[in-house]
Backbone as JSON Lines, residues from 0, in Angstrom:
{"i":0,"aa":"X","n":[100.81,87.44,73.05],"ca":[100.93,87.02,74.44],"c":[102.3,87.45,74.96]}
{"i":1,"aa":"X","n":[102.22,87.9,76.03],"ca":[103.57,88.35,76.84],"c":[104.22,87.07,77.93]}
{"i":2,"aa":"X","n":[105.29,86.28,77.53],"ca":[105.67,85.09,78.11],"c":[105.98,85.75,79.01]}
{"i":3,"aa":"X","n":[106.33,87.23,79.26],"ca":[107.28,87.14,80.58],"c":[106.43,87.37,81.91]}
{"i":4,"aa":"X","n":[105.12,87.71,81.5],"ca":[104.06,88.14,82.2],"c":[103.7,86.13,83.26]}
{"i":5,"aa":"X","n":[103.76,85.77,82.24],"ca":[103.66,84.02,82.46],"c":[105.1,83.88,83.67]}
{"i":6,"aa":"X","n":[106.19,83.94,83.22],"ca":[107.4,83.81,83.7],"c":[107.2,84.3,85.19]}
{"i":7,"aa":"X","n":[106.92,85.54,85.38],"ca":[106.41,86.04,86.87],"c":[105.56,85.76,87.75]}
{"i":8,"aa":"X","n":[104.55,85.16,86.83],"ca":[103.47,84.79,87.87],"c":[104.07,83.41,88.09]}
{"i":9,"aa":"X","n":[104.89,82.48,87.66],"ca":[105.46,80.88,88.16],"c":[106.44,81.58,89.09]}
{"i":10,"aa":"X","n":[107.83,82.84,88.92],"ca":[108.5,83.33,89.9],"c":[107.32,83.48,91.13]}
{"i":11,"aa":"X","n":[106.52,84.02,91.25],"ca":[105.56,84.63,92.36],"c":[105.31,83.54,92.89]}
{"i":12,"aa":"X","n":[104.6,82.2,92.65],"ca":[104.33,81.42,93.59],"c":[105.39,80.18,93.73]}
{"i":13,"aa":"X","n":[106.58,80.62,92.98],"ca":[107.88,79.73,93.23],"c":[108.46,80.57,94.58]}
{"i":14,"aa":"X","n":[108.51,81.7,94.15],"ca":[109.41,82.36,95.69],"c":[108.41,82.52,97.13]}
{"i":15,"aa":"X","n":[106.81,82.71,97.07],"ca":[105.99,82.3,98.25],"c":[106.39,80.58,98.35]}
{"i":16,"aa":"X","n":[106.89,80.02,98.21],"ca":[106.52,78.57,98.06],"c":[105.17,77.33,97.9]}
{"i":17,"aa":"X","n":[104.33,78.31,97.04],"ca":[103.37,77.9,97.01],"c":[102.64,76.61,96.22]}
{"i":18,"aa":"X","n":[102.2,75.54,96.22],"ca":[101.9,74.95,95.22],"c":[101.25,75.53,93.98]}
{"i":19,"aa":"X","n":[100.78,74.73,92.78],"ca":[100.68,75.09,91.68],"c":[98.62,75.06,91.97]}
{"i":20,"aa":"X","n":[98.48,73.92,92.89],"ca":[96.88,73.75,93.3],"c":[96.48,74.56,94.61]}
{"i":21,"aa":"X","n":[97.52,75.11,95.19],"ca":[97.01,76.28,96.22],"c":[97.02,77.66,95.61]}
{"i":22,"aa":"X","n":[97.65,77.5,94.9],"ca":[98.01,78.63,93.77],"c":[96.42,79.07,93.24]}
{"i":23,"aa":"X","n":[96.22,78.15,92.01],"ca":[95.27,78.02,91.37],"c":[94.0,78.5,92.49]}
{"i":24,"aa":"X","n":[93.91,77.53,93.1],"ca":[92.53,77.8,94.1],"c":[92.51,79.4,94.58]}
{"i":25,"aa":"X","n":[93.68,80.11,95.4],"ca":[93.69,81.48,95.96],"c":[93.28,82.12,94.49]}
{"i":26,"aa":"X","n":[93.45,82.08,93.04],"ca":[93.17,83.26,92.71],"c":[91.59,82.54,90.86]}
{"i":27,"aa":"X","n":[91.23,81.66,91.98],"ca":[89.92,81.55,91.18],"c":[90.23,80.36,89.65]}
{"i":28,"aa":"X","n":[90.86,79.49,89.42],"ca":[91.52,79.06,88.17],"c":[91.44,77.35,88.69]}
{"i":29,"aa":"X","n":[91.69,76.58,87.61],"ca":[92.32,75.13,88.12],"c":[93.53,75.07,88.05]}
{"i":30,"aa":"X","n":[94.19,74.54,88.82],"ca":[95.28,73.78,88.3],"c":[96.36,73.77,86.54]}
{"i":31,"aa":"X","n":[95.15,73.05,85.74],"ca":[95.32,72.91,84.81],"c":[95.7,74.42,83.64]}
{"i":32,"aa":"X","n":[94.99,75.31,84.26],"ca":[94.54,76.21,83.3],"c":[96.05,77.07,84.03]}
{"i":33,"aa":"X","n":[96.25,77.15,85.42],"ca":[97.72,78.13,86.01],"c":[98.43,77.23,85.23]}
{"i":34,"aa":"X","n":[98.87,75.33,85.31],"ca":[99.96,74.88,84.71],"c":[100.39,75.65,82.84]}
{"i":35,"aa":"X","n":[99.37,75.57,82.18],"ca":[99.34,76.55,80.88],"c":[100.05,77.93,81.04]}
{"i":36,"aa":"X","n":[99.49,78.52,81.6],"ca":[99.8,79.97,81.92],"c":[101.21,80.2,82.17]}
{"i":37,"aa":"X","n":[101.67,79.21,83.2],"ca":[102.91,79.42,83.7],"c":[104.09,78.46,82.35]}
{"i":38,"aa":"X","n":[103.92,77.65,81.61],"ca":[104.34,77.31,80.46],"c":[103.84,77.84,79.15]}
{"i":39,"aa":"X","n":[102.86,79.14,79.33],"ca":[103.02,80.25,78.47],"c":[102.26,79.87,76.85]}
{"i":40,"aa":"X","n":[101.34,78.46,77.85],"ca":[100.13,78.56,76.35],"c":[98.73,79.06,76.6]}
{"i":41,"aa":"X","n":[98.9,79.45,77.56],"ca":[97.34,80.52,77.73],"c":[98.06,82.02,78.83]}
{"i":42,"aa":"X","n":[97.48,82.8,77.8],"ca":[97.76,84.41,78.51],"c":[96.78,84.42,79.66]}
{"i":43,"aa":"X","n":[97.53,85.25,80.55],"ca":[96.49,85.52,81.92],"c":[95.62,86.28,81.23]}
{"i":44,"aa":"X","n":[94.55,86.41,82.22],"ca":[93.51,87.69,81.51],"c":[93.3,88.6,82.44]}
{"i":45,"aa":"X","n":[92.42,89.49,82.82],"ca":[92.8,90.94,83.51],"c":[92.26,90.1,84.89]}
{"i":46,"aa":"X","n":[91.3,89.31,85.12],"ca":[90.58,88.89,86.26],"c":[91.64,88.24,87.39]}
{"i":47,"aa":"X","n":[92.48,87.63,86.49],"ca":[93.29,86.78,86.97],"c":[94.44,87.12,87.5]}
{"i":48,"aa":"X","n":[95.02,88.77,86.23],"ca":[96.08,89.9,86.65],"c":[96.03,90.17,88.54]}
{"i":49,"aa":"X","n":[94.57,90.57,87.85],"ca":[94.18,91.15,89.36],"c":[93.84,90.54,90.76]}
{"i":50,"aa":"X","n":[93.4,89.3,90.62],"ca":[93.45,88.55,91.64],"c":[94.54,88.04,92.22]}
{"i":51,"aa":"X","n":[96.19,87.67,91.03],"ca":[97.44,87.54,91.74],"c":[97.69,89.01,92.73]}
{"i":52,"aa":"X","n":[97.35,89.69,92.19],"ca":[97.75,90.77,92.87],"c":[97.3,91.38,94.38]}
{"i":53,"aa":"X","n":[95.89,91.01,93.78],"ca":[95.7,91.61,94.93],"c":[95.61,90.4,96.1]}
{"i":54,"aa":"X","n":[95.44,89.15,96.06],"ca":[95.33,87.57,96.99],"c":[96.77,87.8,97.77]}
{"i":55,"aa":"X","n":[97.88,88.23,96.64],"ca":[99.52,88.03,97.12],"c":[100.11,89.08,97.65]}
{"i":56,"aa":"X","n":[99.45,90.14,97.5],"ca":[100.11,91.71,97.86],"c":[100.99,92.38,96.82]}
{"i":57,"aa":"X","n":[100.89,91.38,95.53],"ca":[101.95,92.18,94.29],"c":[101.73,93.26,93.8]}
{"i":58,"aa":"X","n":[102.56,94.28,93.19],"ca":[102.93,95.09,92.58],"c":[102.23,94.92,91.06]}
{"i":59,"aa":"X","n":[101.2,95.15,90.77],"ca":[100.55,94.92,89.41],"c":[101.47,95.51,88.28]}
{"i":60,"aa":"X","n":[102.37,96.9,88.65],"ca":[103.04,97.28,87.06],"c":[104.14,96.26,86.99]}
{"i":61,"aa":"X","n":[104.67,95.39,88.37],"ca":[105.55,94.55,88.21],"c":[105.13,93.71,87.8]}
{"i":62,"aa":"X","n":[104.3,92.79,88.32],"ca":[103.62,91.83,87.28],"c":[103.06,91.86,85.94]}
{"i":63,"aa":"X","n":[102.87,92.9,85.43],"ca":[102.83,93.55,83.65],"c":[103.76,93.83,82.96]}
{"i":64,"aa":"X","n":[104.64,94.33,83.8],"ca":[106.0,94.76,83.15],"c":[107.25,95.08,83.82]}
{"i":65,"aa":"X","n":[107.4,93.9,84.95],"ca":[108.62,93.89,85.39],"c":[109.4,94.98,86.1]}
{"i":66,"aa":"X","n":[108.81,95.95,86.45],"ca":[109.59,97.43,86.72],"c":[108.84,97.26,88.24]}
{"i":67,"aa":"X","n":[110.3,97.94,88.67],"ca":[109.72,98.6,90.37],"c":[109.78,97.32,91.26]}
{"i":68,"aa":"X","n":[109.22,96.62,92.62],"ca":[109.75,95.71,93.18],"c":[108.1,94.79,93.3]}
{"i":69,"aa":"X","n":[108.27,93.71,93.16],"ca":[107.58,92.02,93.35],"c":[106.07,92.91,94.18]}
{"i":70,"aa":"X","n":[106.49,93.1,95.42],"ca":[105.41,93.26,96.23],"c":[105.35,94.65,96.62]}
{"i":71,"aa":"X","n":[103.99,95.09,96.6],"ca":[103.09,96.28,97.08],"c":[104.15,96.62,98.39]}
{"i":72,"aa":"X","n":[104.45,97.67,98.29],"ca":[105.48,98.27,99.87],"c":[104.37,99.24,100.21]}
{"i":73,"aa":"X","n":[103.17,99.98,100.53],"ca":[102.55,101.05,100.96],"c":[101.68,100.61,101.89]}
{"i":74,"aa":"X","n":[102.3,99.64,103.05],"ca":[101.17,99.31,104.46],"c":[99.96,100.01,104.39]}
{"i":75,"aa":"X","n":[99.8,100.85,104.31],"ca":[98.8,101.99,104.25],"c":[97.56,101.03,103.27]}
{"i":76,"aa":"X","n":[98.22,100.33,102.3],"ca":[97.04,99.97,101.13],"c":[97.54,97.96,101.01]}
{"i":77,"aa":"X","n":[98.19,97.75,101.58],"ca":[98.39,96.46,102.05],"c":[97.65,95.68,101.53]}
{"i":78,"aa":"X","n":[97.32,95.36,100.28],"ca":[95.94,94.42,100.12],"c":[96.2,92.64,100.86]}
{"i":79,"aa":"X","n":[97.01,92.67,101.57],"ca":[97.69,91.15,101.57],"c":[97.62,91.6,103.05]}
{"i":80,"aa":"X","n":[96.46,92.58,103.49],"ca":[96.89,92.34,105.13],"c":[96.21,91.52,105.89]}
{"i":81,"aa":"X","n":[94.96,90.9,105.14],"ca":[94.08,89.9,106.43],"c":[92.89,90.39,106.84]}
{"i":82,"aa":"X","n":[92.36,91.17,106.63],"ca":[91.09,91.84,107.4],"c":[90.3,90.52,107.08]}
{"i":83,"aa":"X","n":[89.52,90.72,109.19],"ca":[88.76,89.51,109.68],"c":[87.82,90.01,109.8]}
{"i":84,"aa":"X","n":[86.64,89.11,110.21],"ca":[85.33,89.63,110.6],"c":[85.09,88.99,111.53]}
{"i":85,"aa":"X","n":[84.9,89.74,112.62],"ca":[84.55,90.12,114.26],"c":[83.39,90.1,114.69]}
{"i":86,"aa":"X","n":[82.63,88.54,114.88],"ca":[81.09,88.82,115.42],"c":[80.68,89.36,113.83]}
{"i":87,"aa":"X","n":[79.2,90.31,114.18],"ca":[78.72,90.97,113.15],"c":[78.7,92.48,112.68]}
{"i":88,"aa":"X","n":[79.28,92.89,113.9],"ca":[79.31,94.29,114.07],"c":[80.6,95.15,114.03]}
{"i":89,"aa":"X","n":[81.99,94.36,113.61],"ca":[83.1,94.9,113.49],"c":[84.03,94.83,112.44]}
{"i":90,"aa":"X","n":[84.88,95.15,111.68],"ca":[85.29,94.54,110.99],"c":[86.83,94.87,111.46]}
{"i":91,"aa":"X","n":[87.72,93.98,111.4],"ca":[89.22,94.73,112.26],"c":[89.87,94.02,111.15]}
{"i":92,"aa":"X","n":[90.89,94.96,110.89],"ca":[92.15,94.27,110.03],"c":[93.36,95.18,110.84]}
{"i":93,"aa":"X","n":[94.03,94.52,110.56],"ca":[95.96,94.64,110.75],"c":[96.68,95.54,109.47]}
{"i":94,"aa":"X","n":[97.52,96.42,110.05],"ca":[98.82,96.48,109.32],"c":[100.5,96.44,110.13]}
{"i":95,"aa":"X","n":[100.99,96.97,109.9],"ca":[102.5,96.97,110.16],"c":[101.83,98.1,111.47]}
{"i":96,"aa":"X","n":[101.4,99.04,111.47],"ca":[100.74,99.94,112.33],"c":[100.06,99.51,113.82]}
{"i":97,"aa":"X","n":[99.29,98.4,113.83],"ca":[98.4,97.93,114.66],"c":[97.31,97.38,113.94]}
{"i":98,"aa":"X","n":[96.35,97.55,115.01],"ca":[95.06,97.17,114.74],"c":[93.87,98.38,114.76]}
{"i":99,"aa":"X","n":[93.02,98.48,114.24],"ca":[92.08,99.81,113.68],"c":[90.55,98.66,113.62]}
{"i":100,"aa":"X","n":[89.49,99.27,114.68],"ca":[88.52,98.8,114.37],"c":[87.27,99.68,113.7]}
{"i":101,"aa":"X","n":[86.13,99.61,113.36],"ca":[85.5,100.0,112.53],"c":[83.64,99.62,112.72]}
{"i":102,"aa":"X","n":[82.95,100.21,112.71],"ca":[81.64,99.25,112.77],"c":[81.2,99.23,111.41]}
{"i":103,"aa":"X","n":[80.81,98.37,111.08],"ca":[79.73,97.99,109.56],"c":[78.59,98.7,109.23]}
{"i":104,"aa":"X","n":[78.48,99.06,108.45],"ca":[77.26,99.4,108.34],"c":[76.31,97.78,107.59]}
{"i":105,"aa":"X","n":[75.05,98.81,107.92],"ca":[74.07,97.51,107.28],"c":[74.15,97.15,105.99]}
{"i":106,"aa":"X","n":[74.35,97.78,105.16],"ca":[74.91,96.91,103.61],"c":[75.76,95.99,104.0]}
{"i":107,"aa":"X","n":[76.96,96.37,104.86],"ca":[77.76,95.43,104.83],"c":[77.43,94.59,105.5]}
{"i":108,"aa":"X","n":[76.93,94.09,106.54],"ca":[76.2,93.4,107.3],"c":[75.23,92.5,106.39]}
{"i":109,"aa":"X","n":[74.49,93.18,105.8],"ca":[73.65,92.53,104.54],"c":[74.37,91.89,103.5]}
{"i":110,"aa":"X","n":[75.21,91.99,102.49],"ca":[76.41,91.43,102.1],"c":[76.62,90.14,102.57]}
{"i":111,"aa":"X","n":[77.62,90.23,103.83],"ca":[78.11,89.18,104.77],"c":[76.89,88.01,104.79]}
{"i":112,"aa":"X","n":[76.13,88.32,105.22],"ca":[74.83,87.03,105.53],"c":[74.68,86.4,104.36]}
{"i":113,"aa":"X","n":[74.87,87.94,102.85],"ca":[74.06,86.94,101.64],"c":[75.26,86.06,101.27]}
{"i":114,"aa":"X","n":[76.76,86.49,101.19],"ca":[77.43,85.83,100.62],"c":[77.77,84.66,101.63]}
{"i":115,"aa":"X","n":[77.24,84.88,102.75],"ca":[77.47,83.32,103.88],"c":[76.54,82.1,103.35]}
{"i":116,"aa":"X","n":[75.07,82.34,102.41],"ca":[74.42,81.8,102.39],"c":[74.71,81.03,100.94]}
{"i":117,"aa":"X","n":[75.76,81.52,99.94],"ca":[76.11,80.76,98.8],"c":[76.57,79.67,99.06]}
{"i":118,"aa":"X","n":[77.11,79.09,97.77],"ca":[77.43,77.48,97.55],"c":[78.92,78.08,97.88]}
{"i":119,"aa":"X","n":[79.91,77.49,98.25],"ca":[81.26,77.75,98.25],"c":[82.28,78.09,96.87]}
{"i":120,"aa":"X","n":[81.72,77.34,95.64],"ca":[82.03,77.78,94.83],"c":[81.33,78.96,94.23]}
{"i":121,"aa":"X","n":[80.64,79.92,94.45],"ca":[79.53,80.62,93.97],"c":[80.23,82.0,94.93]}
{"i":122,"aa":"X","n":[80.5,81.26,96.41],"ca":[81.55,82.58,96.96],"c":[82.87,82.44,96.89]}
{"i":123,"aa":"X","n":[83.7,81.67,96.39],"ca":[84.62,81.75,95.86],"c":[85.09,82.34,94.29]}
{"i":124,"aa":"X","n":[83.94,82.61,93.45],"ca":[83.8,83.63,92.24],"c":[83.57,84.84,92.66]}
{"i":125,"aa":"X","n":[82.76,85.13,93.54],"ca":[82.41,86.59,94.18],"c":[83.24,87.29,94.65]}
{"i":126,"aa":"X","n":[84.0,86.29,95.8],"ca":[85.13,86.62,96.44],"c":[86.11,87.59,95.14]}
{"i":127,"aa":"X","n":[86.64,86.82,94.11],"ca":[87.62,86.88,93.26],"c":[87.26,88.14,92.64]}
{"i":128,"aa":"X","n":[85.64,88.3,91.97],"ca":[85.38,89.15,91.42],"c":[85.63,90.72,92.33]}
{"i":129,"aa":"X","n":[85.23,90.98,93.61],"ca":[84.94,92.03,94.42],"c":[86.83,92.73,94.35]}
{"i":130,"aa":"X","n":[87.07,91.51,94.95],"ca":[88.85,91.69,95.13],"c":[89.6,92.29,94.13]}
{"i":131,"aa":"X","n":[89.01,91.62,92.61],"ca":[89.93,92.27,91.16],"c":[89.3,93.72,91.02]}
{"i":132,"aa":"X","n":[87.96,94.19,91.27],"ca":[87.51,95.45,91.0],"c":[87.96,96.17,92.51]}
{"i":133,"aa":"X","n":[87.86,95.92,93.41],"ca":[88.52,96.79,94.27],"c":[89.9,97.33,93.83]}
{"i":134,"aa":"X","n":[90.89,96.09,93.82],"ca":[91.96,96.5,93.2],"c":[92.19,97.66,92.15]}
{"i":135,"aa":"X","n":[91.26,97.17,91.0],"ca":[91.54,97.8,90.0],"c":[90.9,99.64,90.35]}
{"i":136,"aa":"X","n":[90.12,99.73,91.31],"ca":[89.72,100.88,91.45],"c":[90.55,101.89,92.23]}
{"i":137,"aa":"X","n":[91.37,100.86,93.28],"ca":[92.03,101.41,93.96],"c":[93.55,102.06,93.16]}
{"i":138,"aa":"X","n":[93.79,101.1,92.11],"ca":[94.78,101.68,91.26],"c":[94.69,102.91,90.75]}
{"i":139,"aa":"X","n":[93.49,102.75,90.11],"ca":[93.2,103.9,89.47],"c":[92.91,105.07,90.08]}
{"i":140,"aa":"X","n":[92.8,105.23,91.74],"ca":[92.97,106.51,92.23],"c":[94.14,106.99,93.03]}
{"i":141,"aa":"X","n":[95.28,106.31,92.75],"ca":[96.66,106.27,92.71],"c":[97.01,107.14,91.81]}
């Protein structure tokens, strides 16, 4: 286990000022299981890597290994920028740039309805899951 990996993720939601149960909730976990993590008796695991990262806008090689700076600087790939959903037919997100709108296609449209129709906890796993593989895909064509 890498404590310092632990050590960063308690820096990360010590310097957002975040609680330890708002914490937990944004990236899919209890309470109980971040308090461990961050006192370095349970290792994060990749789901969890990736959901700090991408929920907070962090720097994933910083959060693995400390190099380079806390948070994602490339507006361009902003994962921490907010994209809303507009009615059914738009999807608009923000950067440092403006605003950029977009129409949906029907998958996505289809998507939206099914995951409106889950239990909240059921889209709150989905949520987490989509977010860590985006991430991780998006890394990898970096």
């Amino acid at each position: 286990m890498n404590i310092e990996i632990c050590k960063r993720i308690k820096q990360i939601r010590k310097d957002l000022n975040v609680s330890q149960k708002e914490f937990a909730a944004t990236i899919g976990i209890s309470q109980g299981h971040l308090s461990k993590i961050e006192r370095g008796e349970h290792s994060p695991d990749k789901p969890i890597i990736m959901s700090i990262a991408y929920s907070y806008g962090i720097n994933p090689d910083w959060l693995l290994t400390g190099e380079g700076e806390m948070f994602r600087t490339n507006d361009s790939k902003n994962i921490n920028s907010g994209n809303i959903i507009n009615g059914s037919n738009f999807i608009i997100g923000s950067n440092n740039t403006g605003f950029r709108e977009k129409e949906i296609t029907d998958i996505e449209k289809d998507l939206i309805e099914s995951f409106r129709k889950l239990p909240k906890k059921k889209q709150q796993y989905f949520y987490h899951k989509i977010k860590a593989e985006a991430l991780e895909t998006e890394l990898k064509e970096d």
